[in-house]
N, C-alpha and C positions, 0 to 999 in steps of 0.2 A: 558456553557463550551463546546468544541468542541476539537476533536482530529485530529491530524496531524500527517504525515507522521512524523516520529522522520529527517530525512536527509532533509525535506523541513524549519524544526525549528531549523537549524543548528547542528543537530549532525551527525557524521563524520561516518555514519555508513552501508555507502552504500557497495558495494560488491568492488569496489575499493579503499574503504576508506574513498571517500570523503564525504559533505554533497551538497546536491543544495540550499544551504540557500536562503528562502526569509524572509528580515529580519524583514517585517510586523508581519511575523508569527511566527518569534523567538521570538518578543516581547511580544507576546500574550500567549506562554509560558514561558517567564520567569515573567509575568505577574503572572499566576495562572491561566489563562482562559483558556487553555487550555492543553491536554493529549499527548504527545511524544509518539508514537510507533513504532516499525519496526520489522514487520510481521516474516522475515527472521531473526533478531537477535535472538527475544523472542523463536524462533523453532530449533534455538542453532547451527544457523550457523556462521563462525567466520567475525572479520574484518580483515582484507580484505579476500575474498573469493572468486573462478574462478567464471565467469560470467556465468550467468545461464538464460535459455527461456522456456517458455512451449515448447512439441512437441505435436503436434496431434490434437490442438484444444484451447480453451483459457479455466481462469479458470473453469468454469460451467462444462466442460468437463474432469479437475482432479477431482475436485468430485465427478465425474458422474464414475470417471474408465475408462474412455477415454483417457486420455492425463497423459504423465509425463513432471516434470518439471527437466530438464536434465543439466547438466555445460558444459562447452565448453571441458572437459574433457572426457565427461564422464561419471560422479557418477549422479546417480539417485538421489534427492533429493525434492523429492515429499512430503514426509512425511514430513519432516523438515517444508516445506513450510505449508503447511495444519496444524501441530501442531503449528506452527509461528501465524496462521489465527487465531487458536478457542481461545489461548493464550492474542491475542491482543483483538479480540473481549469481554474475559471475564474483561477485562482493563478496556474497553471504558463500558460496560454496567456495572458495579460497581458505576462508576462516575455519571451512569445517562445520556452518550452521547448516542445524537442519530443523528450526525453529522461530516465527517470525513472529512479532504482535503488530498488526494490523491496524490503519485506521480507518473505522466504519463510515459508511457511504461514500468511501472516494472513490472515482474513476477509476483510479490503480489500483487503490488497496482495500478495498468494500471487500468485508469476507461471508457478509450473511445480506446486506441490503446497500443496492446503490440507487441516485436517482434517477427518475424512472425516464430521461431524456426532454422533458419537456421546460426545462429551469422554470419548473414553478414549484418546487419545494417538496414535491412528490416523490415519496421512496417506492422503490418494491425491490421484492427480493434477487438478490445477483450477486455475483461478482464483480470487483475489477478486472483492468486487463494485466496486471501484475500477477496480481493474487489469484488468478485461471492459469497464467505462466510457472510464476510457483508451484501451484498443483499438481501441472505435470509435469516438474523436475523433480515432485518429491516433498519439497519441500512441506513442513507443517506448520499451517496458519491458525492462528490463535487474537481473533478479536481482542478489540480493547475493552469491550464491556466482560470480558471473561479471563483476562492473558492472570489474574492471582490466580482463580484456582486451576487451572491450567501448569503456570510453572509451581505452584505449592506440589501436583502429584507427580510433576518432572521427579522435582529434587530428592523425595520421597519413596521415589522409584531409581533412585541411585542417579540420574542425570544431573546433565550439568546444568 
């Protein structure tokens, strides 16, 4: 079993509302193989919700006390996001996962580029504040521009 972004496995729970369904990996959730999360739901933020970035640095650096994670508003929402993190984490490791696919430039779940804190559509490279928490529980993150050949050498390599 392996977990996913909840908004990559079709559910609508992005900070806009929508989801980025790929629908390999809807299947594999409503399969049973795998775990739905969204980092920001679990940490009690709403759908739809203002658009939110780190400022000051990428996840490694909210945990660190460095950086907050800010809305385009405004409202500080750092904690949200961090209790979102350890929440989802305690999900995925109840199950036994030790495998996550990701979805790219989120605030939580950016595994290779987030934006760069200024909402003007600017990426650079970072993490979320999930996906720096997953990091160091262990866990292994696997982008969504990558998560086929990724679980192709799992399964290959005798994983589940």
């Amino acid at each position: 079993m392996i977990g996913i972004s909840s908004c990559l496995g079709g559910l609508c729970c992005r900070y806009d509302g929508q989801s980025k369904t790929i629908p390999e990996l809807s299947v594999l959730a409503e399969e049973g193989e795998a775990l739905l999360v969204c980092p920001e739901v679990l940490g009690g933020l709403p759908i739809p919700r203002a658009p939110a970035e780190i400022i000051g640095g990428d996840g490694y650096d909210v945990w660190q006390g460095n950086a907050k994670v800010m809305t385009i508003t405004g409202e500080d929402v750092t904690e949200a996001f961090k209790r979102g993190a350890v929440i989802a984490y305690e999900e995925l490791k109840n199950l036994d996962i030790s495998c996550i696919v990701m979805k790219e430039n989120s605030p939580s779940c950016g595994s290779r580029a987030i934006y760069d804190g200024s909402f003007s559509g600017n990426k650079k490279s970072g993490v979320g504040v999930a996906t720096a928490y997953f990091c160091q529980q262990g866990i292994d993150i696997v982008s969504e521009t990558h998560w086929k050949t990724v679980l192709k050498e799992n399964k290959q390599h005798g994983g589940n």
